[in-house]
C-alpha angles and dihedrals in degrees: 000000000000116000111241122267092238086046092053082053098054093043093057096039087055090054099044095053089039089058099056086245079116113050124221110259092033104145095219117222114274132275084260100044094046083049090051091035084049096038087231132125118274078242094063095042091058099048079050091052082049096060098050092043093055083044084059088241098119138031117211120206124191110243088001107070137232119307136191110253116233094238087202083081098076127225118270088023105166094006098058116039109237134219097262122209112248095250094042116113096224107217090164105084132017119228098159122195133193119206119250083036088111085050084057095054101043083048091052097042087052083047096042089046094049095046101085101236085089076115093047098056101048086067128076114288122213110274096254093038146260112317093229083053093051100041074054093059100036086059091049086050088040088067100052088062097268100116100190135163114244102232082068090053111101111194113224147189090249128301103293090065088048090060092047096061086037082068105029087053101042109025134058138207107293100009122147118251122182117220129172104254083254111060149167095271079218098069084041089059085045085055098051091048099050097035098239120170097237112205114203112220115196115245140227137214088269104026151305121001097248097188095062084039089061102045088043084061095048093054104032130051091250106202097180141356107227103200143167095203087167112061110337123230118251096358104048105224127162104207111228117240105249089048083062092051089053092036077055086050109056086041092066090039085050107036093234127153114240106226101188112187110204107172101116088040093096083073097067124068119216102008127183112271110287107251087239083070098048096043112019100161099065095026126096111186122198124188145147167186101254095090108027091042115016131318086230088060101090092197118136140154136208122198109203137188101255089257107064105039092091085059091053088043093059090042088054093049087051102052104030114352090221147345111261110283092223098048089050081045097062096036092057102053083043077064104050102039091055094249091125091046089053095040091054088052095050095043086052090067098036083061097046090054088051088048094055096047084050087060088044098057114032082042106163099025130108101258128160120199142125113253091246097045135125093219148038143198134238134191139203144214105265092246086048114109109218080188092060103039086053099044076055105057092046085064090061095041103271128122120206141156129240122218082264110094088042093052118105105175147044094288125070117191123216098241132126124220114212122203109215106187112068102075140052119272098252097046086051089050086057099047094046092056081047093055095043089053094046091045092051098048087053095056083057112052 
């Protein structure tokens, strides 16, 4: 049988693009011109556009047109963490280390040998964990301003996993989320998985655009809010405190879940209340030690209204058992001496000074960020190609991540994240000049 004739079309456009014949950044002709220039139906060139776009050959960009992709940027860049060369700055993803934190380790595993529960925690553990763990835990939260009790503490594999049986437990195939329309790329993969319908929400300087949020849940069936209220990844907001009062609000007239990510929160000192706290009963809070102790470190916690712990119980059972009894082990004495406390603080400075070096650097150039933050954001002039700035500067060694695996909606802007926190000072000082050059001379071709 015949191909096709779209087919015929899709197949000569990939190898053109794959070829180089069409350069990365051409903005290809419109859905209505291709049809005219084919001789097929608009129809037909969109379901064209559709196909290169699911082969990752094309980006398509509402108002703006349909572009060829630069394919040097890999599948999956900024969502899936790639396998980086030896010499390459990675300013994709932040892992940040303190030194002495080895020492720590090799400290806690002599302690944990010598305690006498080596036995216990060679058997299975309760699926939330133990209830001296999670009082551990409650006591830690307690001093970020979250006072909870610990029967309502569910031990988890990080926070990621604390967000999948988040949603495993509380959502269910097709229902609505809203998101803001930039978004953690990891509660984007979660959604795919799971099929849920993501609703992007604008944002503001300092959130959520309420207003949409609220119309959004006037005209759609809004399950759950997942929202990031303290310090926002990629843009860096802080939500004020009477936002999260309203964003509180509009969850209760809509019957909608709170899902409150908190896993950047430890970088900000005196935050607003955490909306768990405001509105526990409709609240689950997920948090972590990946990124204020060490990301190797699988050690997460959910808090959860009374009612629905069972439900994440059972989701935890069904994914991982438990989380491993000596990890937990180690995380939960770092509570309670006082060395996650110290290590936040610490980590708190370390990411002031990057972020000054960040606003040194890059000096002149649109960038959002808070001034303890890991990361930053850059944007770029609307003709400007992030593809194709990133695809340079992996070219020169340097990882970084477009707007693309945050976006959650039809628009995608051209911006680049930088991760500050996975390389020394001076080696970030140098990627950053590189980025600003690269950037500059882009603006001007």
């Amino acid at each position: 049988m015949a191909p096709q004739r779209y087919k015929i079309l899709v197949d000569a456009l990939a190898a053109d693009i794959r070829s180089g014949r069409l350069a990365a950044g051409v903005r290809l002709p419109t859905h209505r011109a291709l049809a005219a220039r084919e001789g097929i139906a608009v129809v037909t060139a969109t379901r064209v556009y559709a196909e290169l776009d699911a082969m990752g050959l094309v980006s398509r960009e509402q108002g703006r047109g349909t572009f060829v992709r630069d394919i040097a940027v890999p599948a999956g860049h900024g969502i899936d963490q790639q396998a980086a060369a030896a010499d390459a700055v990675d300013l994709t993803f932040n892992y940040p280390s303190l030194p002495g934190q080895a020492d720590l380790l090799r400290q806690a595993l002599r302690e944990v040998a010598t305690s006498g529960e080596v036995d216990a925690l060679l058997r299975y553990q309760p699926h939330r964990g133990r209830p001296q763990d999670r009082a551990s835990i409650a006591r830690h939260l307690g001093r970020r301003g979250l006072s909870v009790d610990a029967d309502r503490v569910l031990v988890v594999n990080g926070a990621q996993h604390g967000l999948a049986v988040t949603v495993m437990a509380a959502l269910d195939a097709g229902d609505v989320v809203a998101v803001d329309a930039l978004t953690y790329p990891g509660f984007k993969v979660l959604a795919q998985a799971f099929h849920l319908d993501l609703e992007p929400v604008p944002t503001t300087a300092d959130g959520p655009d309420l207003d949409a949020l609220e119309k959004l849940c006037t005209n759609r069936p809004v399950r759950a809010i997942y929202t990031m209220p303290t310090l926002h990844n990629p843009l860096g907001w802080v939500t004020p405190a009477a936002d999260r009062i309203r964003l509180i609000g509009i969850a209760r007239r809509c019957g909608a879940l709170i899902i409150e990510d908190a896993a950047y929160a430890y970088l900000v000192e005196d935050p607003p209340a955490p909306l768990a706290a405001l509105a526990p009963d409709i609240t689950v809070h997920v948090s972590g030690l990946s990124k204020n102790v060490a990301t190797g470190l699988r050690v997460g916690f959910v808090v959860a209204p009374q009612s629905r712990v069972p439900s994440l119980e059972r989701a935890i059972r069904a994914t991982t058992w438990n989380t491993p009894a000596l990890t937990t082990a180690i995380a939960c004495r770092w509570l309670d001496d006082g060395t996650v406390d110290r290590l936040e603080a610490q980590k708190r400075s370390d990411a002031t000074a990057r972020q000054a070096i960040a606003r040194q650097e890059l000096a002149g150039l649109p960038l959002l960020g808070h001034p303890s933050s890991y990361f930053t954001w850059l944007k770029l002039p609307d003709d400007a190609r992030a593809d194709r700035l990133a695809a340079t500067l992996a070219r020169r060694h340097i990882s970084v991540s477009t707007a693309e695996p945050f976006a959650t909606s039809n628009h995608t802007p051209q911006a680049l994240r930088l991760a500050l926190g996975s390389t020394d000072p001076d080696s970030l000082r140098s990627a950053l000049r590189t980025v600003r050059r690269v950037a500059i001379e882009d603006a001007q071709v």
